[in-house]
C-alpha positions as CSV (number, residue, x, y, z in Angstrom):
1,X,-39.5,46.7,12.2
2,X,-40.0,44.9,9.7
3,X,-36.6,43.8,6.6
4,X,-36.8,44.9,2.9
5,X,-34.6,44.0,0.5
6,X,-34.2,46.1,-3.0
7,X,-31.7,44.9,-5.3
8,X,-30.1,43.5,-8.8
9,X,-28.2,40.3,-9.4
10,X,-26.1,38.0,-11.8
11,X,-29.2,36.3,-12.6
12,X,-31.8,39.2,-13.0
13,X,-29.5,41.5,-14.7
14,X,-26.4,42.2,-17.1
15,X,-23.5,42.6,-16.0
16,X,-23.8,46.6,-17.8
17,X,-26.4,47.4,-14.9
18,X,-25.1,45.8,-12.3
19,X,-21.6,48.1,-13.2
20,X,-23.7,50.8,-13.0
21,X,-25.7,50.0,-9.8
22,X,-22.3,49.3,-7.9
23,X,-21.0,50.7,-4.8
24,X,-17.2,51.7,-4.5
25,X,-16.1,55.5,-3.3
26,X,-20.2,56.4,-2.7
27,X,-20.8,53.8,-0.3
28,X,-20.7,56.1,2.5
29,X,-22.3,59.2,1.2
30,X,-25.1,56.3,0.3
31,X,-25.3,55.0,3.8
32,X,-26.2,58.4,4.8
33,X,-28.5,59.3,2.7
34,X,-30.3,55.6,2.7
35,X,-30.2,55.7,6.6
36,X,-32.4,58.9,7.1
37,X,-35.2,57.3,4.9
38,X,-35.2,53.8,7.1
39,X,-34.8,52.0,10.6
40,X,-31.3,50.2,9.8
41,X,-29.8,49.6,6.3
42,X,-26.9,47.6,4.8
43,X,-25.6,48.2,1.1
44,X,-24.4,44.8,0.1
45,X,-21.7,45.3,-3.4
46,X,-20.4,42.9,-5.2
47,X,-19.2,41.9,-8.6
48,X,-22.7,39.6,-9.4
49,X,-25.2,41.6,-6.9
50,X,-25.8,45.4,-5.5
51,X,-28.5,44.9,-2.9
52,X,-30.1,47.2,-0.6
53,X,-31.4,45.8,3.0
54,X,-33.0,47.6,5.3
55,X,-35.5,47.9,7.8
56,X,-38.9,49.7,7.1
57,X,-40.2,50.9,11.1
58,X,-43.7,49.7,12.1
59,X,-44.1,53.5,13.3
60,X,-44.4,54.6,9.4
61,X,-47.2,52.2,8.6
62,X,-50.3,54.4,9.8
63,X,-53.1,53.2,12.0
64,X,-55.7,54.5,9.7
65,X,-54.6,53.7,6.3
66,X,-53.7,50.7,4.7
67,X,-50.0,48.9,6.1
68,X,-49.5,47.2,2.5
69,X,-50.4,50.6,0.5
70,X,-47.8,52.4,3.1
71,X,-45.1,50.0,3.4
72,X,-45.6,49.8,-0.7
73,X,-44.9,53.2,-1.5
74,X,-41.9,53.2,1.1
75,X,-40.1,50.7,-1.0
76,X,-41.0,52.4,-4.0
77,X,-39.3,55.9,-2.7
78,X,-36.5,53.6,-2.1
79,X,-36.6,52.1,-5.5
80,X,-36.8,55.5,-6.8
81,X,-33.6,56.7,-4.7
82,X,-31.5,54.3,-5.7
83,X,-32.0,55.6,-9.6
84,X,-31.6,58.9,-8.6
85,X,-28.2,58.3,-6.3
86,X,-27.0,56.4,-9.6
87,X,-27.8,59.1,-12.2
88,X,-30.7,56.1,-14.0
89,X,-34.0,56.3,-14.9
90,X,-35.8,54.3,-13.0
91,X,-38.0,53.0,-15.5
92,X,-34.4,50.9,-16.8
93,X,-34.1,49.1,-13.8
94,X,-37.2,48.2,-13.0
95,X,-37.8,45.0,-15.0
96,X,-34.4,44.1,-13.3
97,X,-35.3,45.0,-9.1
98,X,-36.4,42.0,-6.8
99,X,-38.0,43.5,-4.1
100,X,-38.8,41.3,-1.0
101,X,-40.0,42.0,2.3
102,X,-40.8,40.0,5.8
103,X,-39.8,36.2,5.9
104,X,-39.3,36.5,2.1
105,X,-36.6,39.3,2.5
106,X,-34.9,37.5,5.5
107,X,-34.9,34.0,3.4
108,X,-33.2,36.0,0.8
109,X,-31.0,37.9,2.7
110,X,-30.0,34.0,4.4
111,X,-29.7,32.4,1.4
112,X,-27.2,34.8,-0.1
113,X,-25.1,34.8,3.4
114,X,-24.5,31.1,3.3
115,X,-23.5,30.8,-0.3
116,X,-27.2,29.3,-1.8
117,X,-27.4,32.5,-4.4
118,X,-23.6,32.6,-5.5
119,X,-23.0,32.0,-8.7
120,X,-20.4,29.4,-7.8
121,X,-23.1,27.6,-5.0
122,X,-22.0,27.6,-1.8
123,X,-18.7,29.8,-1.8
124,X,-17.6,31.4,1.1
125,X,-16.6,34.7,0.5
126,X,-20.1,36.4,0.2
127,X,-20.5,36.2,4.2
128,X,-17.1,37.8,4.5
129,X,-18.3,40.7,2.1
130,X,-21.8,41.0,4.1
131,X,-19.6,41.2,7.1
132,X,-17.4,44.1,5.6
133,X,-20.9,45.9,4.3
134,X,-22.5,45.9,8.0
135,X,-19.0,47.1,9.3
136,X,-19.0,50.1,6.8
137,X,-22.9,50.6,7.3
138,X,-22.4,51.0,11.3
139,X,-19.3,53.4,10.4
140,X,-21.6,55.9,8.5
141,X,-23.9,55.1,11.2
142,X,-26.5,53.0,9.2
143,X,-27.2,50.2,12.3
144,X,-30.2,50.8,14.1
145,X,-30.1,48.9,17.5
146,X,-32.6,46.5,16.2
147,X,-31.2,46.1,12.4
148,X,-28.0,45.1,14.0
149,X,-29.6,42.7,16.2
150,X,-31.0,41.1,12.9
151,X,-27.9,41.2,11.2
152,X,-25.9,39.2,13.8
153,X,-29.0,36.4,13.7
154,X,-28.2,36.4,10.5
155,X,-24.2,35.7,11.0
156,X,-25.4,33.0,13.1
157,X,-27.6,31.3,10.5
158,X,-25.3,31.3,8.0
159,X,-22.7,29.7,9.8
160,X,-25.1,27.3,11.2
161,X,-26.2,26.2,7.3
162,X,-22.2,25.5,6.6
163,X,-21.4,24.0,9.4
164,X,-24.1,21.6,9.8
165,X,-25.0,20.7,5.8
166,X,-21.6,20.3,3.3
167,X,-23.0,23.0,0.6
168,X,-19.6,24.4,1.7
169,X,-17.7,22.1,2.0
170,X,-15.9,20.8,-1.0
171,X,-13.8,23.0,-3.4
172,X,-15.5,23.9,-6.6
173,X,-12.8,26.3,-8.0
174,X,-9.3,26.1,-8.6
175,X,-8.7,29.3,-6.5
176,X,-10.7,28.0,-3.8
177,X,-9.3,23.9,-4.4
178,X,-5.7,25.5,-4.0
179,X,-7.0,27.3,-0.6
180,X,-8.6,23.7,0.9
181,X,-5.5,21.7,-0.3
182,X,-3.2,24.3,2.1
183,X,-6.0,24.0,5.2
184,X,-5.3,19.9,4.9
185,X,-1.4,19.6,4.3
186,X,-0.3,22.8,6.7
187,X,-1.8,23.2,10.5
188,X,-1.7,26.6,10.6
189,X,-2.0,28.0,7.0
190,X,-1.1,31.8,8.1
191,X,2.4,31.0,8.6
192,X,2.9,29.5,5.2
193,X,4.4,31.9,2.6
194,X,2.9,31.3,-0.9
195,X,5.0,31.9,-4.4
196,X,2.8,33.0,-7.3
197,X,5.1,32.0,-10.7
198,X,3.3,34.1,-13.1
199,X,0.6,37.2,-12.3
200,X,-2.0,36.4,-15.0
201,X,-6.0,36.2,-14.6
202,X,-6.0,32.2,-13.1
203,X,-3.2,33.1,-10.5
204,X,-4.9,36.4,-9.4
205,X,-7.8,34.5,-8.5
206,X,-5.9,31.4,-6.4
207,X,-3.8,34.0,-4.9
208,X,-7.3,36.0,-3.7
209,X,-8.3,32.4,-2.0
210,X,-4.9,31.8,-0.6
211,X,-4.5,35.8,0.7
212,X,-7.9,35.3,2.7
213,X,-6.3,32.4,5.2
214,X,-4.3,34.8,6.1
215,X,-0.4,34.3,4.9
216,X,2.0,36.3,6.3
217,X,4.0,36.9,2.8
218,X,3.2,36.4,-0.8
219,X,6.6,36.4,-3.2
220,X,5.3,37.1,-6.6
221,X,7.9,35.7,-9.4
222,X,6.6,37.7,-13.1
223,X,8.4,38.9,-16.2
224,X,6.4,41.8,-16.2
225,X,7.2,43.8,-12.8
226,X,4.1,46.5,-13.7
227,X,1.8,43.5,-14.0
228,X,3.1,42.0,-10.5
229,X,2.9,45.7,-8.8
230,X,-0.6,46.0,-9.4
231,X,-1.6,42.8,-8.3
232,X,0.8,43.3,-5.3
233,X,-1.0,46.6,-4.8
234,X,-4.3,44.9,-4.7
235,X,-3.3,42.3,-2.2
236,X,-2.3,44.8,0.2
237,X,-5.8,46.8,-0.1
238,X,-7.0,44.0,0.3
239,X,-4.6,42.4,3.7
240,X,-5.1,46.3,4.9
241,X,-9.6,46.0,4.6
242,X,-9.3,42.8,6.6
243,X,-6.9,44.6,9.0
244,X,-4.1,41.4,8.0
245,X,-0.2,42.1,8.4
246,X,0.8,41.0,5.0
247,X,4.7,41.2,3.3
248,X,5.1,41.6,-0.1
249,X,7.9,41.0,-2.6
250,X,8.4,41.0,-6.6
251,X,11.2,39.3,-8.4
252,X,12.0,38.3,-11.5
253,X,11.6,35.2,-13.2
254,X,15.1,34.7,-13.3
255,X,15.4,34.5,-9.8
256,X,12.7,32.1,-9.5
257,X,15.1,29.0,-7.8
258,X,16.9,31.6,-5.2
259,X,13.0,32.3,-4.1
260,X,11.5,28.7,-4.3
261,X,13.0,27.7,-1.1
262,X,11.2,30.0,1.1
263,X,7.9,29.1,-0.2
264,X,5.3,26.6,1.2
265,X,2.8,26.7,-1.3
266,X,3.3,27.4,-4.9
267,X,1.4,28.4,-7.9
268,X,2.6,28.6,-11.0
269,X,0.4,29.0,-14.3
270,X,2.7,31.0,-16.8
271,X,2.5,30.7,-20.8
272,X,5.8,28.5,-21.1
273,X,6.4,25.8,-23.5
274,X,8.8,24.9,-21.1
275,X,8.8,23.7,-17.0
276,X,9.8,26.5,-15.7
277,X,10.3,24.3,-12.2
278,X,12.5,21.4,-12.6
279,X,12.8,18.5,-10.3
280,X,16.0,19.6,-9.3
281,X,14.9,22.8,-8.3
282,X,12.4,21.6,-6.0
283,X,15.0,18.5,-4.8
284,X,17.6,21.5,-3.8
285,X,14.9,23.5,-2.3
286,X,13.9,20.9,0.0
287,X,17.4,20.4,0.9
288,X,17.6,23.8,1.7
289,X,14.0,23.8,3.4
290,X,15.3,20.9,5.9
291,X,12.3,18.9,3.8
292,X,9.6,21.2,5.4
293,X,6.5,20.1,3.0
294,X,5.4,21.9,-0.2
295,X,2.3,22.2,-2.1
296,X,3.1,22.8,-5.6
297,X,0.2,23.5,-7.9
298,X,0.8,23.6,-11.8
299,X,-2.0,25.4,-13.2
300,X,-0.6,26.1,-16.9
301,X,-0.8,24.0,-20.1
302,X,1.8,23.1,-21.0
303,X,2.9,22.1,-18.0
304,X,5.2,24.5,-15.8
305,X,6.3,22.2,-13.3
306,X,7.9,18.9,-14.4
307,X,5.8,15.9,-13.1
308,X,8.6,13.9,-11.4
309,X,8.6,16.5,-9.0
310,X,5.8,14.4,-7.3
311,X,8.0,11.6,-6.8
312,X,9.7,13.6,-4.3
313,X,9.4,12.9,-0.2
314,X,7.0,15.8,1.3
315,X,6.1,17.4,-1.7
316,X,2.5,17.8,-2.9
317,X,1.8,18.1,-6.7
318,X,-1.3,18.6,-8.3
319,X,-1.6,19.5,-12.1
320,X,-4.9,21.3,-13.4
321,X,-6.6,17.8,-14.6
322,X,-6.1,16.3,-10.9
323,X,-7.8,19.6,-9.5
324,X,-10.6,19.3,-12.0
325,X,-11.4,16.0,-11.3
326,X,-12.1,16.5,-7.9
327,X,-14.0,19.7,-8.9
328,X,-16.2,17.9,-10.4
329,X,-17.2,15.4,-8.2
330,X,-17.5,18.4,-5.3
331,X,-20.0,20.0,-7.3
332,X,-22.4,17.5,-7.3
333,X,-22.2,16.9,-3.7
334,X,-23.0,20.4,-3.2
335,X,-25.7,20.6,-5.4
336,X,-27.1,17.5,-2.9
337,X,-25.8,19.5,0.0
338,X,-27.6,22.5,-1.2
339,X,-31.1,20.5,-0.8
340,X,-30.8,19.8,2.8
341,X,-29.3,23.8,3.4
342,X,-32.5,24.8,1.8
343,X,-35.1,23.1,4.2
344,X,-32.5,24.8,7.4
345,X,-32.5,28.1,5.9
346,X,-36.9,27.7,5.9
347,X,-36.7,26.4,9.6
348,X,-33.9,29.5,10.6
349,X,-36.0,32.0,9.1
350,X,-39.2,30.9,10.8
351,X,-37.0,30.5,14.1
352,X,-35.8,34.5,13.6
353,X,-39.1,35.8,12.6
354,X,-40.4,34.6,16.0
355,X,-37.2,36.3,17.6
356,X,-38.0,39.3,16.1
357,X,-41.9,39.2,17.2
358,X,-40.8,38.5,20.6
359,X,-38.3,41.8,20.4
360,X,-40.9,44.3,19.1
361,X,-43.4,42.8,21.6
362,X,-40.9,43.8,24.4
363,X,-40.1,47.2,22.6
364,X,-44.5,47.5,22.4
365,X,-44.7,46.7,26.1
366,X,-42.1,48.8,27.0
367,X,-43.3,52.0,25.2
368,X,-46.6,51.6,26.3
369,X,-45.8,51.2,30.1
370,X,-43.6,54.8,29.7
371,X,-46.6,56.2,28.0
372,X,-49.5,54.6,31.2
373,X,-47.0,55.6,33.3
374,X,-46.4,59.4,31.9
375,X,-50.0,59.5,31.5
376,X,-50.4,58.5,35.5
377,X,-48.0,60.6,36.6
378,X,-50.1,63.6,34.9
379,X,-53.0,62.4,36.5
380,X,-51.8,62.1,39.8
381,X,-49.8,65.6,40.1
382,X,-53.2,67.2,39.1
383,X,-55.0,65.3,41.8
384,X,-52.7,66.4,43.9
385,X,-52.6,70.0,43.3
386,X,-56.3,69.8,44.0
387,X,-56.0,68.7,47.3
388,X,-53.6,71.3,47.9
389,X,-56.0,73.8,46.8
390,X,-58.3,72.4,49.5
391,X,-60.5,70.4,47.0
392,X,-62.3,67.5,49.0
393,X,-60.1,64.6,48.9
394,X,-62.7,62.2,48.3
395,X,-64.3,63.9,45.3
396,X,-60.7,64.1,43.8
397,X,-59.5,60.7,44.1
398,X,-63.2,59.6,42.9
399,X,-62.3,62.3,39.4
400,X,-58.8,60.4,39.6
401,X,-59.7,56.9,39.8
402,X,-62.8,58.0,36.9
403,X,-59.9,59.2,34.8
404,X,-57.5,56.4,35.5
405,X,-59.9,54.1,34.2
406,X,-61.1,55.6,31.3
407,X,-57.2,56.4,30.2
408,X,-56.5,52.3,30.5
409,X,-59.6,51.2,28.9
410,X,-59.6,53.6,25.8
411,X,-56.8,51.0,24.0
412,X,-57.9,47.9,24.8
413,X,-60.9,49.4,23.6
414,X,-59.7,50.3,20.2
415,X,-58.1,46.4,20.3
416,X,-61.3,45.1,20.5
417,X,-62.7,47.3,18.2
418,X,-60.2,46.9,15.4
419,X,-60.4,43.2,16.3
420,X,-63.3,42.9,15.1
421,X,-63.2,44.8,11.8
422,X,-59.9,43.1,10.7
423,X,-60.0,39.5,12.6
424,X,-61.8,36.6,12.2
425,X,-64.5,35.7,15.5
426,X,-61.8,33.6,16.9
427,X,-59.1,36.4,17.5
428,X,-61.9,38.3,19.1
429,X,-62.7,36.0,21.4
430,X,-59.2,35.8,22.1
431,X,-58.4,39.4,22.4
432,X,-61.2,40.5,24.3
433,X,-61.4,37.2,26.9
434,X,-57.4,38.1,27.6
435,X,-58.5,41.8,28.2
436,X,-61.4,40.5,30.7
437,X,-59.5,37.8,32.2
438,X,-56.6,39.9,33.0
439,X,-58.8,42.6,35.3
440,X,-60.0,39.5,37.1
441,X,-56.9,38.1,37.8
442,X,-55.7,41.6,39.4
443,X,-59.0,41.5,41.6
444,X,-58.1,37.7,42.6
């Protein structure tokens, strides 16, 4: 088998396309249909990329005709059915498709698991979403034995490129600063529960980060209770897709100091003039809290909580300036992170694409083994019936042996042959020295 990948991203195409090209409700009836055409296939959608992976079977490259031509015009009827499955012409996507195959297609497919081809480098969620595709793939029944062997080497990699280089490492958003800031003040951030003061665009995407370590309850404090429903009702699609126990709960602004309390990390970016949290707020809440910590983030502009809440014992304040700062900083180490991830993800690939040689070698072996043996077993049952008949033994074991022979040199045979039309004088040597050596060693 060998991995293609057909696809449209952020930087090859507008965002117009890439709408258009997405995977929501269809994803299934896509698997299906994608899956019947290929050995193994993932549909990876997301917001800045709608890729196709799959694996093209060495059985559909022919013998006699040329493997580049063949596996070509594979990946253009795949080209072609993803314009047809989306209603497009295909001559509009075209100039947009990257279309990669072998160690290209896998260093792709690597790259984009451990954060090298986000637009924001090195963020974490795209493994989680590759993770989600494969699961929905192998529900429509899109994983092949040995696509799903690839896919977990590919887990594997990626987590090997975070772990050992810091591409991810540092926080390069506010959503995704807010979510590192609760991983080093609370031990277990699951048991925190997180107040969101205000359910515009910048807190949707904190609370996103925040949701994904897994916090038991999200309060949601908005003037608008329509506004805070539907971002309520995202969360839980999203709690119930990662199979998460999440509560939920929406309450007015005006009961904003009865709910502050109860929270452990708090976000607030609202359009106030004024602080909407006061100093005594938070002093009575920690009276109330026993002085359990808090991590208060004030996102908004003017600011929503008052600073000398930071003078406070066990309470954590960061304003939008003190998160940016350290933004800033984080995304140049990356960007020198992001060097050293590069040179892995070349050594990784190399280290798989042997894996996978050594796999369909074994596959190879196997197959052909059932096939000497089948073809032995034929052989022998017809010998035998001769015998039966009263055939002289000697002259059918001489036809059988005669036959044997013939039946296991015919391949290695055609090895040699082909050897030497598409291999240099050194491969021949090779090939056909193996061949020779290995009847000696079975006479030794």
């Amino acid at each position: 088998m060998k991995l293609a990948v057909i696809g449209v991203n952020h930087k090859t195409a507008p965002v117009e396309l890439r709408e258009r090209l997405s995977f929501g409700s269809d994803m299934g009836q896509a698997i299906s249909e994608l899956s019947a055409q290929v050995n193994g296939c993932t549909i990876v959608s997301t917001c800045n990329r709608s890729e196709l992976y799959f694996g093209i079977d060495d059985h559909s490259l022919t013998d006699e005709g040329d493997d580049d031509a063949q596996s070509s015009k594979t990946l253009q009827a795949i080209g072609q059915w993803l314009a047809d499955f989306k209603n497009i012409d295909f001559e509009q996507i075209a100039p947009y498709l990257y279309i990669y195959e072998d160690d290209r297609a896998l260093n792709h497919w690597l790259r984009v698991a451990a954060g090298l081809d986000s637009m924001i480098l090195g963020e974490p969620q795209i493994l989680g979403q590759i993770r989600q595709a494969v699961a929905v793939s192998r529900e429509h029944g899109g994983v092949s034995s040995e696509f799903g062997w690839l896919t977990q080497q590919v887990f594997a990699a990626a987590r090997t490129v975070r772990r050992d280089t810091k591409v991810g490492a540092q926080a390069v958003t506010l959503g995704f600063a807010t979510a590192k800031l609760a991983t080093q003040i609370f031990d277990n951030p699951s048991d925190c529960t997180f107040l969101l003061v205000a359910a515009g665009e910048m807190n949707r995407l904190v609370v996103h980060n925040v949701a994904a370590l897994g916090v038991k309850k999200i309060i949601i404090v908005n003037r608008s209770p329509e506004r805070a429903q539907t971002l309520a009702d995202e969360l839980a699609e999203m709690a119930k897709a990662a199979n998460r126990a999440l509560e939920l709960e929406i309450v007015g602004l005006d009961k904003l100091s009865d709910v502050l309390p109860k929270a452990d990390i708090v976000s607030s970016c609202s359009g106030s003039m004024q602080a909407l949290i006061s100093f005594d707020m938070v002093k009575n809440a920690l009276k109330i809290r026993r002085h359990q910590p808090m991590l208060l983030v004030d996102l908004a502009v003017p600011r929503d909580i008052e600073p000398a809440v930071g003078k406070l014992d066990d309470v954590y304040l960061y304003s939008v300036d003190d998160l940016q700062t350290v933004i800033a900083g984080n995304i140049a180490e990356r960007k020198q992170a992001a060097v050293e991830a590069e040179l892995l993800v070349g050594q990784l690939v190399a280290k798989i694409t042997e894996q996978m040689q050594v796999q369909t070698a074994r596959t190879q072996i196997k197959e052909y083994r059932a096939v000497a043996d089948a073809h032995r077993e034929r052989l022998l049952a017809k010998a035998m019936a001769r015998i039966e008949d009263g055939e002289d033994t000697k002259m059918v074991l001489e036809t059988f042996a005669h036959e044997l022979s013939q039946a296991l040199m015919h391949s290695p045979s055609r090895l040699i042959r082909h050897s030497a039309q598409h291999s240099d004088a050194q491969t021949l040597e090779m090939v056909a020295q193996t061949l020779i050596h290995s009847y000696r060693d079975k006479q030794v």
